[in-house]
VOBA-1610 file (N, C-alpha, C; in pm, whole numbers, padded with zeros to 5 digits, always signed):
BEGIN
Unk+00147-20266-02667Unk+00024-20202-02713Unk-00051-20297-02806Unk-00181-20327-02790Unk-00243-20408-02880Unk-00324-20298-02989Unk-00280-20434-03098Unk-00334-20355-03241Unk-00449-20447-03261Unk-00529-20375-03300Unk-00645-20413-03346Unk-00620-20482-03509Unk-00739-20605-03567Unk-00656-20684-03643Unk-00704-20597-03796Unk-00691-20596-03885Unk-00748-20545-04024Unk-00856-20610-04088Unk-00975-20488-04110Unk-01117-20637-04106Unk-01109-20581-04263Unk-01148-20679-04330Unk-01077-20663-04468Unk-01232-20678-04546Unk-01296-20562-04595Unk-01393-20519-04650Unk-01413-20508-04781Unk-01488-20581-04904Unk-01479-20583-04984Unk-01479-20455-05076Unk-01393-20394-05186Unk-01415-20223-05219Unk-01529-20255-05323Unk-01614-20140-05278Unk-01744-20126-05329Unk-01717-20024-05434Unk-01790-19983-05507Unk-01836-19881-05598Unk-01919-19788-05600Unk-01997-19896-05455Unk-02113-19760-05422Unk-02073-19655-05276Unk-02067-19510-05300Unk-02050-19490-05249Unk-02166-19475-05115Unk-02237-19525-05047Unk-02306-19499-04966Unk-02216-19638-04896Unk-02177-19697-04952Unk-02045-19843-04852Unk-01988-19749-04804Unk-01910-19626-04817Unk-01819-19556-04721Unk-01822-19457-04666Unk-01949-19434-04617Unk-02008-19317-04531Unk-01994-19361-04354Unk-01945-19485-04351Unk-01995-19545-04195Unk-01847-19561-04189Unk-01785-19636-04299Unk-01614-19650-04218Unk-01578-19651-04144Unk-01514-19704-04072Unk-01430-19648-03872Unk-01311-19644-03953Unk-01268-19554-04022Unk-01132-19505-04056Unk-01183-19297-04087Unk-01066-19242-04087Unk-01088-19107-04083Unk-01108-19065-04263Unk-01016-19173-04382Unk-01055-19152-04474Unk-01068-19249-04563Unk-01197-19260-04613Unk-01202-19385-04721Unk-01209-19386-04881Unk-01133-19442-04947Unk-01070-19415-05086Unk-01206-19533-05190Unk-01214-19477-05289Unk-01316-19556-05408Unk-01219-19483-05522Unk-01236-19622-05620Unk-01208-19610-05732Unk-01316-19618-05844Unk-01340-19543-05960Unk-01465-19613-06029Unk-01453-19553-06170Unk-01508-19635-06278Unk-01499-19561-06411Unk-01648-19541-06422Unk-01616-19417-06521Unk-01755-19344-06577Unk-01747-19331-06745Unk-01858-19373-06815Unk-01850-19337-06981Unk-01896-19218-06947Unk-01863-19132-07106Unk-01922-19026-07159Unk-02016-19038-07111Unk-02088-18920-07131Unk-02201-18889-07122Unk-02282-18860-06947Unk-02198-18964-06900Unk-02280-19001-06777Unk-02300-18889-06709Unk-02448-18904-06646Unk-02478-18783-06531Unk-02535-18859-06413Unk-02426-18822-06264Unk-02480-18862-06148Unk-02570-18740-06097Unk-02703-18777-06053Unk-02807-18723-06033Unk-02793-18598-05886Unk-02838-18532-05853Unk-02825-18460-05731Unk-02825-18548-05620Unk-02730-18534-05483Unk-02738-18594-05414Unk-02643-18549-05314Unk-02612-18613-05170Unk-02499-18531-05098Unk-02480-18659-04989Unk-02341-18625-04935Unk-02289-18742-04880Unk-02267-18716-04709Unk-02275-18776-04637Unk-02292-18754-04506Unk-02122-18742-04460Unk-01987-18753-04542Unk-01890-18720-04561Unk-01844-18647-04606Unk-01743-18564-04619Unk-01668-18492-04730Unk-01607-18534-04816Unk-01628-18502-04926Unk-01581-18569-05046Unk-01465-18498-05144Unk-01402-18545-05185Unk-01276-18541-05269Unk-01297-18634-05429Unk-01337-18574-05491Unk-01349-18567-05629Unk-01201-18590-05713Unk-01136-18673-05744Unk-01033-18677-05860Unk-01039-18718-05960Unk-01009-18639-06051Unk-01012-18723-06184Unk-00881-18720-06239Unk-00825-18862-06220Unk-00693-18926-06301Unk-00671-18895-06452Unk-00804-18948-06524Unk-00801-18889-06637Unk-00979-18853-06730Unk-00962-18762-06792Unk-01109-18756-06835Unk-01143-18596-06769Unk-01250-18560-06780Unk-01304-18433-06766Unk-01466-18416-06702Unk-01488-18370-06593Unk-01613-18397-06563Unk-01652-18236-06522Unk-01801-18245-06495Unk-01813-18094-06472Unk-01904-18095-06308Unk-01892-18050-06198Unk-01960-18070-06075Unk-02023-17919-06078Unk-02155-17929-05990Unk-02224-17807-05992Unk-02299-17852-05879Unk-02305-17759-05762Unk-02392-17764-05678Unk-02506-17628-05693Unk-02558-17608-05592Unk-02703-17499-05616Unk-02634-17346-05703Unk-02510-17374-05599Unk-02462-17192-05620Unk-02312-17202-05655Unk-02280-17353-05770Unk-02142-17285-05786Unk-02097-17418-05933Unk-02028-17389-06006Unk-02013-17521-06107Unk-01879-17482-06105Unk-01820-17658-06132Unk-01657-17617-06186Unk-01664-17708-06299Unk-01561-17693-06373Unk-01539-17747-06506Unk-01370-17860-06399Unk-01372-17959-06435Unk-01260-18029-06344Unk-01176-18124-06393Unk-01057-18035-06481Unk-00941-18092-06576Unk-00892-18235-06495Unk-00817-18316-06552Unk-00699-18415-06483Unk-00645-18351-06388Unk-00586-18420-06304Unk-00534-18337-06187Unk-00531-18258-06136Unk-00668-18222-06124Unk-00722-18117-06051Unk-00853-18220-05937Unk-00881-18146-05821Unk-00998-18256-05781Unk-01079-18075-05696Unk-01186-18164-05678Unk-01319-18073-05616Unk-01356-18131-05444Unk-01328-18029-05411Unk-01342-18082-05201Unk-01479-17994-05191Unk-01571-18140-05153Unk-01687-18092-05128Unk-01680-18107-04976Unk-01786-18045-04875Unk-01800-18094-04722Unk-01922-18143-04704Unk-01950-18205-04615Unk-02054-18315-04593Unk-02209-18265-04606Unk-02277-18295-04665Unk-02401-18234-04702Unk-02439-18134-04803Unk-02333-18141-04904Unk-02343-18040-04985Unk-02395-18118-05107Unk-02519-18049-05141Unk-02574-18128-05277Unk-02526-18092-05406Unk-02512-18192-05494Unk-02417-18153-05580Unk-02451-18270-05701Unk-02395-18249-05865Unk-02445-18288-05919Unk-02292-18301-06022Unk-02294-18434-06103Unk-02190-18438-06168Unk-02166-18531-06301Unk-02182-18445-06430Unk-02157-18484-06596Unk-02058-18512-06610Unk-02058-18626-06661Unk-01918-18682-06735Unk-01901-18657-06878Unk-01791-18596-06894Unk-01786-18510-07048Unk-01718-18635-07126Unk-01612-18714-07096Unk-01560-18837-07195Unk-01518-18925-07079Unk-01437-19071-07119Unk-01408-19192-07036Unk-01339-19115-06935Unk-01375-19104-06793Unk-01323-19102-06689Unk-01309-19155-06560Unk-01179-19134-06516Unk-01117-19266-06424Unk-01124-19166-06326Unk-01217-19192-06189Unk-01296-19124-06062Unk-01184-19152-05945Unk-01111-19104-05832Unk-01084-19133-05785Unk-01111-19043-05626Unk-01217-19147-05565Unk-01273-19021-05478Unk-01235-19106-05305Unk-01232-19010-05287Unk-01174-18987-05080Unk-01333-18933-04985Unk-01348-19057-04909Unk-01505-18996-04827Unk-01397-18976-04691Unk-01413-18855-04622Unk-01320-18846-04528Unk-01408-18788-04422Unk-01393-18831-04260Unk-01429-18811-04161Unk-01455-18639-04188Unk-01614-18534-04147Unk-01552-18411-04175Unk-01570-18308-04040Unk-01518-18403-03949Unk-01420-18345-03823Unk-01243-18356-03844Unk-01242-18357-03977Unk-01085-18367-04010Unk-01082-18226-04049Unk-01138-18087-04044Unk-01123-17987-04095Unk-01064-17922-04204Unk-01079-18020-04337Unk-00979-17990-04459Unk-01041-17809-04498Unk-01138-17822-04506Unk-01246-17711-04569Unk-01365-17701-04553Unk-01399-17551-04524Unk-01496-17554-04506Unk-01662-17486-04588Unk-01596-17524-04698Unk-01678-17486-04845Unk-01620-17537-04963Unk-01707-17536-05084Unk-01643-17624-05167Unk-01536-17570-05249Unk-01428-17648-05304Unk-01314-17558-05368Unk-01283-17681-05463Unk-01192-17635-05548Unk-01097-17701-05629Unk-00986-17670-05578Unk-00882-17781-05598Unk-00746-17816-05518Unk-00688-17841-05619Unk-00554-17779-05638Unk-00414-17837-05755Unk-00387-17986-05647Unk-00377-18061-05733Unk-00302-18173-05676Unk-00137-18248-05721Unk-00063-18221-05603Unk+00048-18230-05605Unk+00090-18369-05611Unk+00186-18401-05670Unk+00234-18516-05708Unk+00256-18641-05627Unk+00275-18567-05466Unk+00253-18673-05337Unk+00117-18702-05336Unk+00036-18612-05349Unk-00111-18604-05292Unk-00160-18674-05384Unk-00164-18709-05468Unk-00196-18825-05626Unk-00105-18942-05618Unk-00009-18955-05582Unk+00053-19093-05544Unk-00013-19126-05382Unk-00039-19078-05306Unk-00114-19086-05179Unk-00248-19164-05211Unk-00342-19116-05282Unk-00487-19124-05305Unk-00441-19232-05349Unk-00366-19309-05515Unk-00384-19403-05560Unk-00316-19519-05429Unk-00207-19454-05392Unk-00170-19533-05268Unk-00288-19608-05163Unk-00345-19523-05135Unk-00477-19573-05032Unk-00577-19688-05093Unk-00592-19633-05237Unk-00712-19773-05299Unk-00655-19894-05319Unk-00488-19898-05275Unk-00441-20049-05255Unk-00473-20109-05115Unk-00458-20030-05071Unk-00471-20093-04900Unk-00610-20116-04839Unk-00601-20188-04777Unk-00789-20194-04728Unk-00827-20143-04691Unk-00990-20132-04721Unk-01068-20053-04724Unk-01078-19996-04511Unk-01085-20125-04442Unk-01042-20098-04345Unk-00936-20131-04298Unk-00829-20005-04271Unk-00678-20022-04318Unk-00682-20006-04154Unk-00514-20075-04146Unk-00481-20041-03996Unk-00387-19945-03981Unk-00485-19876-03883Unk-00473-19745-03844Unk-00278-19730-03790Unk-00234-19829-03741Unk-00154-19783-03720Unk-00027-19826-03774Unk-00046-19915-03910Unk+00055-19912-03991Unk+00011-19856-04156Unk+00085-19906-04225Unk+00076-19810-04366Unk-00042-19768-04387Unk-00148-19748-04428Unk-00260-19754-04471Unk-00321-19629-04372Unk-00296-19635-04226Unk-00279-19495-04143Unk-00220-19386-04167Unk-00040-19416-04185Unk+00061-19340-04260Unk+00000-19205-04348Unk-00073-19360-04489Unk-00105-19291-04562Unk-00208-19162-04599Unk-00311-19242-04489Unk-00442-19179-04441Unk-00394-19031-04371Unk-00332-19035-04282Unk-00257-18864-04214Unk-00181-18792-04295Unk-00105-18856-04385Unk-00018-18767-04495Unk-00133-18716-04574Unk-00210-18790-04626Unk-00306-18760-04732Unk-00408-18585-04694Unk-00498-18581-04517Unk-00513-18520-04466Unk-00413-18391-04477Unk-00264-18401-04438Unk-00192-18281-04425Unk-00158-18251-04526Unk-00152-18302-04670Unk-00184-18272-04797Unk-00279-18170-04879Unk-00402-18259-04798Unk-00529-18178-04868Unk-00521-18035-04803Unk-00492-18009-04664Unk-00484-17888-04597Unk-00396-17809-04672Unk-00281-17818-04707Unk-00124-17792-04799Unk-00215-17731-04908Unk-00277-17798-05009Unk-00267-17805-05142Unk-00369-17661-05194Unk-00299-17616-05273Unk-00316-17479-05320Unk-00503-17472-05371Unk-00558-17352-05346Unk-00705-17396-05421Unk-00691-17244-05549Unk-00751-17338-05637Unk-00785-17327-05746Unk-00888-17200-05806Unk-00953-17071-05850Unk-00989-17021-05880Unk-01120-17071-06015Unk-01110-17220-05994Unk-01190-17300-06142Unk-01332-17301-06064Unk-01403-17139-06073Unk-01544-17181-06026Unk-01614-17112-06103Unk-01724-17132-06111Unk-01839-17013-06187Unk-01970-17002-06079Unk-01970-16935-06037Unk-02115-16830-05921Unk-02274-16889-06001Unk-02297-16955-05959Unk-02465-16996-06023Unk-02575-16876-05900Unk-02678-16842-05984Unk-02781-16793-05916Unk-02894-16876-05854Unk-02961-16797-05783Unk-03057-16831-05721Unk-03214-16805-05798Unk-03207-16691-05797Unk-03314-16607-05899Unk-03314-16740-06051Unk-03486-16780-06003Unk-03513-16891-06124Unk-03504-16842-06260Unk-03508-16736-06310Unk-03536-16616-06432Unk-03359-16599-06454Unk-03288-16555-06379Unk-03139-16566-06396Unk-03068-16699-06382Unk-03139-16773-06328Unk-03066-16957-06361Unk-03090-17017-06500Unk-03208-16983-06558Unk-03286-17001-06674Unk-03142-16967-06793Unk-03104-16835-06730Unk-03016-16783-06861Unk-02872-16879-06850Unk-02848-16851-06723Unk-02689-16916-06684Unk-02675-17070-06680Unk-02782-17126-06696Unk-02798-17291-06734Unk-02791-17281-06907Unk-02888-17210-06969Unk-02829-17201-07112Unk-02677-17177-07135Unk-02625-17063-07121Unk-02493-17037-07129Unk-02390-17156-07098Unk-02435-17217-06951Unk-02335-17321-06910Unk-02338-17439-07079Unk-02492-17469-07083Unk-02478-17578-07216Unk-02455-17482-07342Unk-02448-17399-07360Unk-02380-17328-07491Unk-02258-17240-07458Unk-02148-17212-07422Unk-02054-17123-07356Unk-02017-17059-07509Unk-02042-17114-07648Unk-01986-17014-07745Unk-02134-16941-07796Unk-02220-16940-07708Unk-02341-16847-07784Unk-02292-16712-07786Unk-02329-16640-07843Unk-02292-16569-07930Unk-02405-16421-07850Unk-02528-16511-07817Unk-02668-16417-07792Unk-02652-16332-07671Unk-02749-16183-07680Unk-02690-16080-07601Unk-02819-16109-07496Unk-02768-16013-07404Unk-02831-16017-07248Unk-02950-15980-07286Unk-03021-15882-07394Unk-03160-15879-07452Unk-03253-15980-07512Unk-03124-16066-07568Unk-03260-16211-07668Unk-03217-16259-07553Unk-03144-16303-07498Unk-03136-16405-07304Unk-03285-16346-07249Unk-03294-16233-07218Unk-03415-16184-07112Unk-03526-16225-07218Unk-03551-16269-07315Unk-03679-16286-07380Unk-03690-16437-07331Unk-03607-16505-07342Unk-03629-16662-07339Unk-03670-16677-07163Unk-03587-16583-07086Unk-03620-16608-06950Unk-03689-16548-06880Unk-03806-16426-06977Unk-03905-16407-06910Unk-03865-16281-06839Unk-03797-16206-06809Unk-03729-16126-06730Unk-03678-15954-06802Unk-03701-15846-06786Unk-03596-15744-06871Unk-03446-15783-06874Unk-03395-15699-06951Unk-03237-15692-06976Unk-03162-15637-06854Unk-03228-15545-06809Unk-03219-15442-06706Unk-03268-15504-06580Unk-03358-15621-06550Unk-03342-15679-06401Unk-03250-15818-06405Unk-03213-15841-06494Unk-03115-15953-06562Unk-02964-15879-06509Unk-02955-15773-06542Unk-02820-15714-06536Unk-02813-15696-06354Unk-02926-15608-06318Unk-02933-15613-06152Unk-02894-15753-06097Unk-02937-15867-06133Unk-02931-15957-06048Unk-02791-16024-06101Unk-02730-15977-06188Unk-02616-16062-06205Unk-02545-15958-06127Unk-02544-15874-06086Unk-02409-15781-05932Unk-02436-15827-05830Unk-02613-15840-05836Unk-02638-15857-05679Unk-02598-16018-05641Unk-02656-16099-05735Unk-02648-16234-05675Unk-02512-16320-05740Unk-02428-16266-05842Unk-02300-16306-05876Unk-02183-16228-05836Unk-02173-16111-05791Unk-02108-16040-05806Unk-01999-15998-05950Unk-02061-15986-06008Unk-02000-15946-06164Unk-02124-15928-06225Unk-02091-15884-06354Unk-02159-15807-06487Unk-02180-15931-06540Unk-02270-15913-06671Unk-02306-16049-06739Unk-02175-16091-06834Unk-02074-15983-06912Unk-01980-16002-06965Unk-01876-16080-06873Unk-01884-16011-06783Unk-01781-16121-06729Unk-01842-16234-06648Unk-01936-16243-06623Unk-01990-16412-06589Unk-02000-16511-06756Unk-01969-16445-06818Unk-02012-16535-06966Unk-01862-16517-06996Unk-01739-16441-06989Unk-01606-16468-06997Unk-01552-16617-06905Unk-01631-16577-06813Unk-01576-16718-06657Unk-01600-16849-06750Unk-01765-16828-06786Unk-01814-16973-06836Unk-01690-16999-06981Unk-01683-16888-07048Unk-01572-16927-07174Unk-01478-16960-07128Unk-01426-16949-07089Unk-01262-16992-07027Unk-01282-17146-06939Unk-01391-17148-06862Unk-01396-17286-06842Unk-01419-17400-06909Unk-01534-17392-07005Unk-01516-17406-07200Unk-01371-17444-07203Unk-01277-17337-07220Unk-01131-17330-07266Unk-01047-17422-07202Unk-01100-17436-07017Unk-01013-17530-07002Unk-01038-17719-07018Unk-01164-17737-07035Unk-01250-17857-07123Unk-01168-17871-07271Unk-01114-17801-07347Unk-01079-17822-07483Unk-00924-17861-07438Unk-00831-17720-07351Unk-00746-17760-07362Unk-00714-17925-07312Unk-00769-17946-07206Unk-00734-18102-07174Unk-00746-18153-07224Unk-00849-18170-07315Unk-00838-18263-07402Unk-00794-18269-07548Unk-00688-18177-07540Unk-00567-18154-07648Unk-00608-18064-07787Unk-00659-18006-07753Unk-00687-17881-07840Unk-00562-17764-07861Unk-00532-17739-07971Unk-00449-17635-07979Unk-00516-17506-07918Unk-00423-17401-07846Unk-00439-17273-07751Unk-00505-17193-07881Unk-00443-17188-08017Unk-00491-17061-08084Unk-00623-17123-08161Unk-00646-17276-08167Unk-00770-17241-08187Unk-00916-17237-08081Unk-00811-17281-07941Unk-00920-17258-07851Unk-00960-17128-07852Unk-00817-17019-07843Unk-00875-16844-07824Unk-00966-16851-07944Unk-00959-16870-08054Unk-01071-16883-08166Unk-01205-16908-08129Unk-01205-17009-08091Unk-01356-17073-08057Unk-01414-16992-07970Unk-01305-16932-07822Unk-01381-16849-07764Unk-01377-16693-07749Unk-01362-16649-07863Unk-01403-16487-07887Unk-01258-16413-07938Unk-01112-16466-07948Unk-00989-16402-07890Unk-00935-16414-08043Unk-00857-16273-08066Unk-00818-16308-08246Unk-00662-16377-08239Unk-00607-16354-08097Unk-00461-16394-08103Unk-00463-16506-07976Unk-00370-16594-07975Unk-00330-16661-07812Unk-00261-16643-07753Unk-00194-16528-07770Unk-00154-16424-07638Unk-00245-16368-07565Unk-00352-16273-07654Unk-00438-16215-07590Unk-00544-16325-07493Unk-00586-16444-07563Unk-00617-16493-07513Unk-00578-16570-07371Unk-00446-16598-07407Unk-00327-16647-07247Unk-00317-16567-07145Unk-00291-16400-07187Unk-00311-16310-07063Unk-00419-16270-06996Unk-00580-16279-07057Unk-00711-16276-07033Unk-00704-16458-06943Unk-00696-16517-06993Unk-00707-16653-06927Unk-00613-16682-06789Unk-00525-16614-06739Unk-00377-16633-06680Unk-00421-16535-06583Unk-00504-16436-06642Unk-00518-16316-06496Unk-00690-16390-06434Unk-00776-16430-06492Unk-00893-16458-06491Unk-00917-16606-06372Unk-00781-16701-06441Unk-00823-16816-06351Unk-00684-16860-06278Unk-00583-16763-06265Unk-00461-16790-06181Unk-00337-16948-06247Unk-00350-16932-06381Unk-00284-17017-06429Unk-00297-17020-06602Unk-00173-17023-06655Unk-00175-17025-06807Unk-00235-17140-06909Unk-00302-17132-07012Unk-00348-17239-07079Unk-00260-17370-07086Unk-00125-17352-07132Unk-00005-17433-07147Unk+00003-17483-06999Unk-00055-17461-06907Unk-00018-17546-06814Unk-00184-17630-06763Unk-00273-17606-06804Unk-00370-17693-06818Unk-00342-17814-06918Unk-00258-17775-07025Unk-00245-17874-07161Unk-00108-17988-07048Unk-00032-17901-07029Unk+00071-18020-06938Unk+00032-18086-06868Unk-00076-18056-06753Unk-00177-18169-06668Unk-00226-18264-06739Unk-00291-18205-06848Unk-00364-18349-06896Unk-00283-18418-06971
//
């Protein structure tokens, strides 16, 4: 059987280099400072978001996640999307063929300890790896991985309604405001009472609990980055960190103490 030879491609940084690939999945490595914000945009691939270390926050039209260490975000091809870098973070992203059927909407994925030795595995090997020794291997394990790997409950429901985005874009940049759904409807132009309608109709939840989601995602931003649990429940509304652990544990399918062990 003839093998085709390994055309050995220099690794880029930009991702628009690995949208064409003739491999099923292509691996980038890249650092980001604080602060940084990549602008709206969408990839003619599906994308796999990891962050090794650091904290970033992704938000497309109708959905934001807050995205601890070892955790990553599976976007599918054409999904516009937008992404803040909260401190130094080390990017480790997968553009993958998306006739590979990982998903078919965007999610957050726990990433398992193969599936993170896999990914860093792949950004050694070339960029155009041969398919039918290691670098292939790795490429199909990686695939039956991402299918495997548990998804995550780390989302928050963004609206559509410009008058209810108005409020839930504040909230996202303040998650400890304090201000009620009445001074919100003044700033956004809107009653309290068509504010409340459109948060069932177009979130499915109440405003208390879309502003609990955003706190706890808050919560899991502090814990990673090593904040004690009782003064996170502090910061966000909770007098004890029990109460706060069992509100947080039923809310996002995992205990604070085990966000603090990831990172």
């Amino acid at each position: 059987m003839r093998i085709d030879p390994v055309v050995r491609v220099e690794r880029s940084t930009d991702p628009a280099a690995y949208q064409t690939v003739p491999r099923p999945v292509a691996a980038m490595a890249k650092r980001f400072p604080p602060g940084f914000q990549i602008t709206p945009h969408a990839h003619a691939r599906d994308q796999l978001l990891y962050a090794v270390s650091g904290v970033m926050r992704v938000q497309t039209e109708t959905e934001a996640w807050i995205v601890p260490p070892d955790r990553a975000v599976y976007l599918p091809a054409g999904t516009r999307h937008t992404v803040a870098i909260r401190d130094d973070l080390e990017m480790r992203t997968l553009y993958i063929d998306n006739g590979a059927g990982v998903a078919a909407r965007p999610s957050v994925l726990e990433m398992s300890d193969l599936l993170r030795a896999l990914i860093l595995a792949l950004i050694e090997e070339p960029v155009v790896y041969d398919e039918d020794g290691r670098g292939g291997l790795i490429a199909r394990l990686i695939l039956i991985e991402l299918a495997a790997a548990r998804r995550l409950p780390l989302v928050v429901p963004m609206p559509t309604d410009r008058r209810l985005r108005r409020v839930c874009d504040a909230l996202l940049a303040n998650p400890e405001s304090t201000a009620s759904l009445e001074v919100l409807a003044c700033e956004a132009g809107a009653s309290a009472r068509t504010l409340a309608r459109l948060f069932k109709r177009q979130l499915n939840m109440g405003f208390a609990a879309w502003r609990q989601r955003v706190r706890f995602h808050n919560a899991v931003e502090a814990l990673a980055a090593g904040d004690a649990i009782g003064q996170v429940a502090r910061d966000n509304g909770y007098r004890s960190a029990s109460a706060f652990s069992a509100a947080f544990r039923k809310a996002m399918g995992m205990t604070p103490s085990a966000i603090r062990i990831a990172a």
